[in-house]
Every structure is written in C-alpha cells, then in structure tokens.
C-alpha positions in Angstrom: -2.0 -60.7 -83.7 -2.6 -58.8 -86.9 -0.4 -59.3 -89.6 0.5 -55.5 -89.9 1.1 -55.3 -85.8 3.2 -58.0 -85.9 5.5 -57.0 -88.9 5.9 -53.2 -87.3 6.9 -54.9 -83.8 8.9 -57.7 -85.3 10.7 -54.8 -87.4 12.2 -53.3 -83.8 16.0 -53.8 -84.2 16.9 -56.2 -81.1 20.6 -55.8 -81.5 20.2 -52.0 -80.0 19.9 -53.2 -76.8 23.6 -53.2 -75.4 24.8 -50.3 -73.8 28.1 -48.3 -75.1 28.5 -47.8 -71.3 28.8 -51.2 -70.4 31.3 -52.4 -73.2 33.2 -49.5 -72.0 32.7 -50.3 -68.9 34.3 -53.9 -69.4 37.1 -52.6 -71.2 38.2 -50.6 -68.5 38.2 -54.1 -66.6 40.6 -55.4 -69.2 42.7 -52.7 -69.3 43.4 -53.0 -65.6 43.6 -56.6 -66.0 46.4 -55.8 -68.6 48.2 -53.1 -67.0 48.3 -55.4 -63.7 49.7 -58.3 -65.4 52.1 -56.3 -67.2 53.8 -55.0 -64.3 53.4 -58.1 -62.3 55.5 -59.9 -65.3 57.9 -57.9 -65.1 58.5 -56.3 -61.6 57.6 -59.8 -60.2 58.9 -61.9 -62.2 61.6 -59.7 -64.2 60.5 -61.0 -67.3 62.1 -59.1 -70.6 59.3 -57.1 -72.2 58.6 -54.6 -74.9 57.3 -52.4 -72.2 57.1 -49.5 -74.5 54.8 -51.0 -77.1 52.2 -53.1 -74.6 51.7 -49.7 -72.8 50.7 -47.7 -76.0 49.0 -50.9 -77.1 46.8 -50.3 -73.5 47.1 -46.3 -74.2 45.3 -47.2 -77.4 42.4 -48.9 -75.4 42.3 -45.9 -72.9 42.6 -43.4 -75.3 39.0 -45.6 -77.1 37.1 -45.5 -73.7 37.9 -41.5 -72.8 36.6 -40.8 -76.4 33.4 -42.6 -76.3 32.8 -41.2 -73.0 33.5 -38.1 -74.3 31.5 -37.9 -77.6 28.6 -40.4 -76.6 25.6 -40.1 -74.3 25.5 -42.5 -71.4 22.3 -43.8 -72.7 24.0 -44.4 -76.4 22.8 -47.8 -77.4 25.3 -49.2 -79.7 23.3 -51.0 -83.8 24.9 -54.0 -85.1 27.6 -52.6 -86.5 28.7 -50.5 -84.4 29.1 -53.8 -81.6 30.9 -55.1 -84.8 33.5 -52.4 -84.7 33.8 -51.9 -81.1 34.4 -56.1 -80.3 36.6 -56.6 -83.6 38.7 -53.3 -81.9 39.1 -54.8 -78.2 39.9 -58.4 -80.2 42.9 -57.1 -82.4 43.9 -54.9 -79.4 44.5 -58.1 -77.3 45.9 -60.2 -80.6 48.6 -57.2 -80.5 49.2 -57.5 -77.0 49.7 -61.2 -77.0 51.7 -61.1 -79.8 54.4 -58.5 -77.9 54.1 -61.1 -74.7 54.7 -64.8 -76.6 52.0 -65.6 -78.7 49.8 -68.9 -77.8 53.0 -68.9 -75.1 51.2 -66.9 -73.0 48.4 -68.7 -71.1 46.6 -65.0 -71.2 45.6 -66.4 -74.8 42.6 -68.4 -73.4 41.3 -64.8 -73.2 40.6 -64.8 -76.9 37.4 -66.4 -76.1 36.0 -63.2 -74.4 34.9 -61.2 -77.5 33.8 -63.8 -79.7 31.4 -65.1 -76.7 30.6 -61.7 -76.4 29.5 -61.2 -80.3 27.7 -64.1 -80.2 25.3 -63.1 -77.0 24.7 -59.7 -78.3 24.6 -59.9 -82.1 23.5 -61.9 -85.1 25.3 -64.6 -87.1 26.4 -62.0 -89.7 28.3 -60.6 -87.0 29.4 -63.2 -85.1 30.9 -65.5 -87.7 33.5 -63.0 -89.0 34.3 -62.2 -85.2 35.3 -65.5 -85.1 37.0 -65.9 -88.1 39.4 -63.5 -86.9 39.7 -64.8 -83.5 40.6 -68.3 -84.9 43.1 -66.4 -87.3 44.9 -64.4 -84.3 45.2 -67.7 -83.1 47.3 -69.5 -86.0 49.3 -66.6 -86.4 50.2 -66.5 -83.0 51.6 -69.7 -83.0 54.3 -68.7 -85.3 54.7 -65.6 -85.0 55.2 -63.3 -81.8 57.8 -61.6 -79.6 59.4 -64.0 -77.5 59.3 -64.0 -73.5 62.6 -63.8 -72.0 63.6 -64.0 -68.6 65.9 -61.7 -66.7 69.4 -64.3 -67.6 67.9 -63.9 -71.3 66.5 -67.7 -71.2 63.1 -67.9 -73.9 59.7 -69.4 -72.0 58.4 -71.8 -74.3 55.9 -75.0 -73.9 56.9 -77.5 -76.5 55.8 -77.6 -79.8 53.1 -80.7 -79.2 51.9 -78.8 -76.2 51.6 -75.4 -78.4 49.9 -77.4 -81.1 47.5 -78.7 -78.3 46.8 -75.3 -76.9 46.5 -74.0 -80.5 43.7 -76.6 -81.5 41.6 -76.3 -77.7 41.5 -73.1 -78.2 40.3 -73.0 -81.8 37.1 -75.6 -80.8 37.1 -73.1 -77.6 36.0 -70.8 -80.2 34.0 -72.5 -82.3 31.7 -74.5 -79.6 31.6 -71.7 -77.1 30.6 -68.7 -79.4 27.8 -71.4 -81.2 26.2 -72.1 -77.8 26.4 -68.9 -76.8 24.8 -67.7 -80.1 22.0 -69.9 -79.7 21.0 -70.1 -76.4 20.9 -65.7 -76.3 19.2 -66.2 -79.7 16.2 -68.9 -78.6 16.0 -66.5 -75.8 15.1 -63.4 -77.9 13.0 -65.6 -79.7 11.7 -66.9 -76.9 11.1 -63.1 -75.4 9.8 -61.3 -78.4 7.1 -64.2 -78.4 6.0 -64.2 -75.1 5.5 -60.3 -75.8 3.2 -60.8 -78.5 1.5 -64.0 -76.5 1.0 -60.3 -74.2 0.0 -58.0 -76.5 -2.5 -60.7 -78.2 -4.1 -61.4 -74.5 -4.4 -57.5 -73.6 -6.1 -56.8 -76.4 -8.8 -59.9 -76.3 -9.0 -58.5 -72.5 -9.9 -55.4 -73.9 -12.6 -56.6 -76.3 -14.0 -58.8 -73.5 -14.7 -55.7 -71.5 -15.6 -53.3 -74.2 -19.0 -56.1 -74.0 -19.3 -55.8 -71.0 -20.1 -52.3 -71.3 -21.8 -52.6 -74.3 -24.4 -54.8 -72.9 -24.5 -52.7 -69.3 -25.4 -49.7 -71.9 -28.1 -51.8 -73.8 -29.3 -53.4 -70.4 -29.3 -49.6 -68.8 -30.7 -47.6 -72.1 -33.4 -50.2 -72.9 -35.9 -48.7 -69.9 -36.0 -44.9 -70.9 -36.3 -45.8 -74.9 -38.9 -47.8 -74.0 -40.5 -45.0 -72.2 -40.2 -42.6 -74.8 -41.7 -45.1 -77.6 -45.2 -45.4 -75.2 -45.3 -41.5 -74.9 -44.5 -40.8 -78.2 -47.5 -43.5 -79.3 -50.0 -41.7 -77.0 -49.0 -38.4 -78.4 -49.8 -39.5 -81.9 -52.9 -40.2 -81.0 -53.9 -36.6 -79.1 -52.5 -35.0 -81.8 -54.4 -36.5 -85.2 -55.7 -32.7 -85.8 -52.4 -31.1 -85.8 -50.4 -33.0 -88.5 -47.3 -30.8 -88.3 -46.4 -31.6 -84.2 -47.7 -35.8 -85.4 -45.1 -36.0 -87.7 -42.4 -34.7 -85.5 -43.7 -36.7 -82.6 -43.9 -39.9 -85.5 -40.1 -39.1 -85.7 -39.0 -39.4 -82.3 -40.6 -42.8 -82.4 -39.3 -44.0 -85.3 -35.4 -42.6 -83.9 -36.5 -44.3 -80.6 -36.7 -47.6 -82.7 -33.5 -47.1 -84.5 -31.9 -46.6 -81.2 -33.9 -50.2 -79.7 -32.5 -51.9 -82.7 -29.1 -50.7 -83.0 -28.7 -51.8 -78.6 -30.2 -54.9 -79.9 -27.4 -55.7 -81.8 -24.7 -54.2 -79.6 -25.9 -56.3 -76.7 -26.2 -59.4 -78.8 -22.5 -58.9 -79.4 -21.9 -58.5 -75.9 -24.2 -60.5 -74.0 -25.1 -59.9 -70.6 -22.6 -58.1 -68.4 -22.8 -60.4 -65.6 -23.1 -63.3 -67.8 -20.4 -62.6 -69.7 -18.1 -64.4 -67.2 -19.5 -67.5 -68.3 -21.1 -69.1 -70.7 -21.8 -72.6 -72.5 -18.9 -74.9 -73.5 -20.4 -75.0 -76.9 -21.1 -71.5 -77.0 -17.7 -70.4 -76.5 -16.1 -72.7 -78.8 -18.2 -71.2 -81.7 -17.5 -67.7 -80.3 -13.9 -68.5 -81.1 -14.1 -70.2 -84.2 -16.9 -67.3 -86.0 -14.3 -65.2 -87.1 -13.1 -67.6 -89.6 -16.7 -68.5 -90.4 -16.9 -67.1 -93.7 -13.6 -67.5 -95.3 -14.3 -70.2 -97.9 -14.3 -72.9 -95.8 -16.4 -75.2 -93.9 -16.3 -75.6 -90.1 -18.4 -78.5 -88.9 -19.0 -78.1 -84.8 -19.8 -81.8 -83.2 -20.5 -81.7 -79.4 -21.5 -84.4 -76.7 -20.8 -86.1 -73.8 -17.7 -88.3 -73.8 -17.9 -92.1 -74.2 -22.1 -91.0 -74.8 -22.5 -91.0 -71.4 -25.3 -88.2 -70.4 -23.2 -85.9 -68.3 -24.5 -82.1 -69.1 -22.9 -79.9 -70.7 -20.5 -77.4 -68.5 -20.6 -74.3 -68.0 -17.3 -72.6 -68.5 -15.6 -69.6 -67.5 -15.5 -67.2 -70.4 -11.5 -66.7 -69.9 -10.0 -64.4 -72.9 -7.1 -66.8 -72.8 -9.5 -69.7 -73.7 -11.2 -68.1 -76.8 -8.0 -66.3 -78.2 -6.1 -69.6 -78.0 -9.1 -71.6 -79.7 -9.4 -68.8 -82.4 -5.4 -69.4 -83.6 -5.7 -73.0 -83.7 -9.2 -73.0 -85.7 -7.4 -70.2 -88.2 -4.5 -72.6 -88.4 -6.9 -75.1 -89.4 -9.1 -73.0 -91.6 -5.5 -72.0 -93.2 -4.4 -75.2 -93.9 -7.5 -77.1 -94.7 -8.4 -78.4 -98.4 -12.3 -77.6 -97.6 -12.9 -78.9 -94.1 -12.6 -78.3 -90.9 -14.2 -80.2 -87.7 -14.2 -78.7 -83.6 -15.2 -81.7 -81.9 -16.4 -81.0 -78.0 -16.5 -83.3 -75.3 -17.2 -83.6 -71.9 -17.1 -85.6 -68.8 -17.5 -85.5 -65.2 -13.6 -84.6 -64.9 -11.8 -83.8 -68.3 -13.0 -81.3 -70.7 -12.1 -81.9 -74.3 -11.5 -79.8 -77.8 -10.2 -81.4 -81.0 -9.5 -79.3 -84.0 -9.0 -81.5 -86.8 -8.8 -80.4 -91.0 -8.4 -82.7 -94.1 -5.4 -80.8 -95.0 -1.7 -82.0 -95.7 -1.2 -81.9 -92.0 1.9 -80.8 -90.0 5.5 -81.5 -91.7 6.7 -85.1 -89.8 9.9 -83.2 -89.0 8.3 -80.1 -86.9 5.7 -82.1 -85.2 7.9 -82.3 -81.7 8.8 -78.6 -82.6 5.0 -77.3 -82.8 4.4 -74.7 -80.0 8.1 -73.0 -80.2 8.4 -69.9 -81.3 9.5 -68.6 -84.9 9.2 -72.1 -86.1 10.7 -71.8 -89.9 10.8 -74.1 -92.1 11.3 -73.4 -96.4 7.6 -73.2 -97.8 6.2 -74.8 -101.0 4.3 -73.3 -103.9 1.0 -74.2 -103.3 1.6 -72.8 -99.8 2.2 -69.8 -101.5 -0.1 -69.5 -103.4 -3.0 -70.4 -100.9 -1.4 -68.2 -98.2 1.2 -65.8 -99.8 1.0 -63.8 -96.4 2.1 -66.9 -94.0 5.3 -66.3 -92.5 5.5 -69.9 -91.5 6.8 -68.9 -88.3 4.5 -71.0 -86.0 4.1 -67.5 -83.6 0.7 -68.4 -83.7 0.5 -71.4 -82.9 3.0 -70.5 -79.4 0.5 -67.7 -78.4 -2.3 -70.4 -79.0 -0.5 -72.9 -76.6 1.4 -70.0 -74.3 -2.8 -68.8 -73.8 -4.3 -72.4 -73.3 -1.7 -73.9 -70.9 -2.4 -70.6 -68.4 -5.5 -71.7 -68.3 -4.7 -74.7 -67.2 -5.3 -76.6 -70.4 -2.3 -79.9 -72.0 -2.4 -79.6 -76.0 -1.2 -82.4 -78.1 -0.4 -82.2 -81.8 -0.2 -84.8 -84.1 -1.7 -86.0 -88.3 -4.9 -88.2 -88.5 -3.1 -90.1 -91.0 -0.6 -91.9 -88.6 -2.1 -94.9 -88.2 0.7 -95.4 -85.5 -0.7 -92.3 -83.7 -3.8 -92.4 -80.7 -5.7 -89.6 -82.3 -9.1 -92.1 -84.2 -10.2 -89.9 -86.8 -13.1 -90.2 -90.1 -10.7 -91.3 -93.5 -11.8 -87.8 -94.2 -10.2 -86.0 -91.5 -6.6 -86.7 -92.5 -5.0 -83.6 -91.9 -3.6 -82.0 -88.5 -4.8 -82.5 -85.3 -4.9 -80.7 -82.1 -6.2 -81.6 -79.3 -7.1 -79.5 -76.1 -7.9 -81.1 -73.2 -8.8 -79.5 -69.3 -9.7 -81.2 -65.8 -12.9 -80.0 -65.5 -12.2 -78.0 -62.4 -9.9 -75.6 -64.0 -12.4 -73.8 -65.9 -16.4 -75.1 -64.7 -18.1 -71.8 -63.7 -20.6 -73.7 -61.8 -18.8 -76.1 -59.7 -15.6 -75.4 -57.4 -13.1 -73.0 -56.7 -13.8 -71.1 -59.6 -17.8 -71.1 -59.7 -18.6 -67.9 -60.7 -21.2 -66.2 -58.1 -24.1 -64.9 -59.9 -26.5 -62.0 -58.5 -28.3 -59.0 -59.1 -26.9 -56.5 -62.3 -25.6 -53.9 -60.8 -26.9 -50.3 -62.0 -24.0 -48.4 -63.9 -22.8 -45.3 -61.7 -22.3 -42.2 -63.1 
C-alpha cells in the first residue's frame, strides 16, 4: 500500500464509531436498574433512605438522556472526547448515588466497573486511564465517606471493617485488570481490523492491475491484425503513387503512425502478456515479476533457481495468483529496505513443496520481535541510521502482515528468522547474514499444470463488442 494511502486511511479517527444512541440507550437501562432498586430497598425492605436526593440524582440522568435525544441526530457518532464526558457523567452519577445508599456498603458498588470497562473498549489510553483514576478514587472515598443505610428500627447495615477493606482492595484490582484487558483485547482488535482492511485494499488493487493486462494484451492480441493490414496497403500505395509525391507522403505517414501504433502494443502487451496466459506462468518468472519493482533502487537482487536437493524435477508452472506476487513484492521491498547492498530470492522446487527464500546481508530482524513478525502495527523505537536510510518507515510491520495475510490464502507457511543464528535451521553464505524469510507451498496448492487447480488452456477468445 502506498505510503500516502495508507497515512490518509490510517488518519480516519476509530474512536467515532460508538453511537450516542446506544450509550443512551444503556443509560436508560441503568436508570431503571436504579429506580427499581431504590424502591425495592425501601418498600421491600423498609430501609431509611434519602429518597429525595437518589431520585434527583436519577432525574439528573433522565433529564441527560431526553436532552441528547432531543438536540442530537440518531446517527450522532460520539469523538473521543465527547465518550470522555458522557462515561466520566454516568461514573460520578453512580459515585453520588452510592454515596447517598452506604458507600462500598452497598454491594451495588461492584457496578463501578461498568464505565471504566466501557472506556477502555471504546476509547484510547488517554481516555481510559483518567476514567479509571476516578473510578479507583470514588472508591477510596466511599469507604469513608457516605450516608449510612439504616433500617426501619434505625439499626446501621455495615460489613466489618476487614471485610470493607477487602471489598475496597477487589474492587480497585477489579478496575485495574478488567479495564487493561479490556483495553487491549478491543485495541489488538482494531489493529487487527484496520490491517486486514488494508491486506483488502492492497489485494483489490493488484486484482485490478492483473486484469487491466489482461485487456491490455486482448487489445494488442486483437489490434495487431488490422495494423498489420494497413502497413501492407500503405507499402503498395507508395509504390503506385511514386509520380504524385504530395498523396506518397501522406500515404508514408500512415505507415509510419501504423508503426508507432505496432510498437507502442508491443510494449503494452509485453507488460501484460498473453490474456489467456496470464493465469499462469513460470515459477521463476513470477518471482522476478514481483521482485522488478524494487529492481532499480540502489540495490542488488541476485535471483538463484533449481530443483531442490539438485534433483532434475522441472520447473512448475504456477498459477499467477495476485495474492502470490503482492505478498512476494512486500517481503523483497522489506529486504531491499533493510539490506546493506544485497539481496538474494532463492527458488526451489520438488515434486511436492514449492520453495522461496528472501534473504539480505542486512542487520536482520530485532531478536525481540522475531516471534512478533507478521502482527499488525508492530512498533518498536527506531535507530538513527534507520532513519536516516529510511526516514519514511513507520516501523509498523503493516507490510510485512499484508505480505503474510496474502501468502497464507494462498495456501503458502512463512517462517522468519536471522542467518546469523547459528542455532537457527535456516544454512545461509557468511554473506547472507541478515533476515530471512522463507515461503514454502505443497506443490498442489498453486501448480497450474497438475491437479485441482490446473488451469485449462484453449483457444483466445475474440473480444466482443
């Protein structure tokens, strides 16, 4: 994915994705949860209660929801802050309430925990972390300080003071442990979303180039007939008309337009092949399809190819999947990126396994991301001279993902690893010390020849218009 592409959809603000609606919507939920329990304390049970203040404490809360109804479209999609605002208002509106109906007393205190885990599932850290913070403070205060609950005969409800410290410290790791999980499991899975979009967008638009030559080389196949045609009658038209120089040199110009036109489908069917073909293709030849791009950028990309084990197996024919030549094309740019001057694609084949190795003589992969390689937004804090030799690497391994995400749906297993562990079961040249991937197929996933996926080859088809 371009550079530019990714930055304008990595830019999209994720935290707009909650509804107003549906925190509303949940409040309404708590404020007949409150209003129920309420009543129930003290019709039920005939508990003592500052009635007066818990119902404009819940009037408050009502008075919140009809507003936002009111002023708000249905389809209002709430930024960062304003989740912020609305989640700190529902958590100080419940810290007020518990604090009229006996504190960390009140075994309605677990609830606490609601808008924190809330935070943390639809907002950032920024967010979250204060959210907390205040959570965790409602909590020590209402330890000490709250409105006692009284029964009817006047007697105070109270657990004991080791109990109350208990309930006071639970709750507080409550907090802490539930709101991190929660923040990281919602936040690997935007990660984890956002990257399997791009892994999309990068595949559509390889799609789209595969097809644009297809028709490119149906055009040049098609057009090559009738230009032909008009170059012969143009040549004997040259020759009928030596005594009338003003018709031979318009007549010398349709020829020589007639070349221009043979030369320039000459190269646009080079580029795309042949239309039928163009479902399959050499292993070797797409392997250097997918490297080319990064031909020219300062460094050298040695391409080594044979049988396995030097047996004399031929050479497969392959299907010419966009997933398989975009996923190549990362992990050769990643190589080309990182490499001091070299860079090696070794092929191999068998009878059943079908192999790729992309190695450089680079630094190689950090020891501590290596079991990380192929998640998504990978960071990790960047030196100098990576800088300096890539000042527009993000270093956040998105590449690398779509590479694997592409490769593995085509049935390929990818391994990662440095040349220069010795400990390690890639064998490399002392020169190739750098990173190491390694691609690897069972020959049946992607032979165009042989098996289920043989691709049937026939008669070009004329293009209909």
């Amino acid at each position: 994915m371009p550079d530019t592409e990714l930055g304008l959809w990595r830019g999209q603000e994720r935290s707009s994705w909650i509804r107003l609606r549906t925190l509303i919507w949940l409040r309404w939920v708590a404020i007949a949860g409150q209003v129920i329990a309420i009543t129930v304390a003290q019709r039920w049970y005939h508990l003592q209660l500052e009635l007066g203040l818990c119902y404009v404490a819940i009037g408050v809360s009502v008075a919140a929801n009809l507003l936002a109804m009111l002023i708000f479209p249905e389809n209002k999609r709430l930024s960062e802050s304003e989740g912020f605002v609305t989640i700190l208002f529902d958590l100080l509106q419940l810290g007020f309430l518990l604090y009229l109906t006996g504190g960390l007393h009140n075994p309605f205190a677990l609830l606490l925990l609601g808008p924190v885990v809330i935070s943390a599932n639809m907002m950032g850290l920024r967010s979250t972390v204060p959210i907390g913070a205040v959570a965790i403070a409602l909590v020590v205060l209402l330890a000490k300080f709250h409105l006692p609950l009284r029964t009817e005969l006047g007697y105070v409800l109270r657990v004991p003071d080791l109990f109350l410290f208990g309930n006071m410290v639970a709750t507080i790791i409550a907090i802490c442990f539930l709101g991190a999980y929660s923040w990281r499991i919602s936040s690997e899975m935007r990660s984890m979303s956002d990257a399997l979009a791009a892994t999309q967008m990068a595949l559509a638009r390889e799609q789209k180039l595969t097809d644009l030559g297809g028709v490119v080389a149906a055009a040049a196949h098609e057009l090559g007939t009738p230009l032909a045609t008009i170059k012969l009658t143009s040549s004997e038209l040259m020759e009928e008309l030596d005594d009338r120089p003003d018709l031979r040199e318009d007549v010398a110009l349709i020829r020589e337009q007639a070349d221009r036109c043979r030369d320039i489908l000459r190269g646009m069917g080079r580029a795309g092949k042949s239309d039928l073909h163009l479902r399959q293709a050499p292993l070797s030849t797409v392997v250097h399809e997918a490297a080319e791009p990064h031909m020219e950028r300062g460094k050298t990309i040695h391409f080594e190819e044979g049988p396995a084990d030097g047996g004399d197996v031929e050479q497969p024919q392959i299907l010419r999947m966009p997933e398989i030549i975009h996923g190549l094309r990362n992990l050769v740019q990643n190589a080309v990126d990182f490499a001091r001057a070299n860079v090696w694609v070794e092929t191999s084949w068998s009878e059943d396994r079908i192999t790729v190795r992309i190695l450089d003589d680079g630094r190689g992969y950090p020891s501590h991301l290596i079991g990380r390689i192929g998640d998504p937004f990978v960071r990790r804090k960047r030196a100098a001279s990576d800088r300096k030799q890539r000042p527009e690497y993000e270093g956040m391994g998105l590449g690398l993902f779509i590479a694997k995400t592409l490769l593995e749906r085509s049935g390929a297993t990818l391994a990662f690893g440095n040349a220069r562990d010795s400990f390690h079961r890639f064998r490399a040249r002392p020169e190739q010390r750098g990173a190491v991937v390694e691609v690897t197929w069972p020959r049946a996933k992607i032979d165009a020849v042989h098996g289920e996926n043989a691709v049937p080859i026939g008669q070009n088809q004329p293009i209909q218009v």
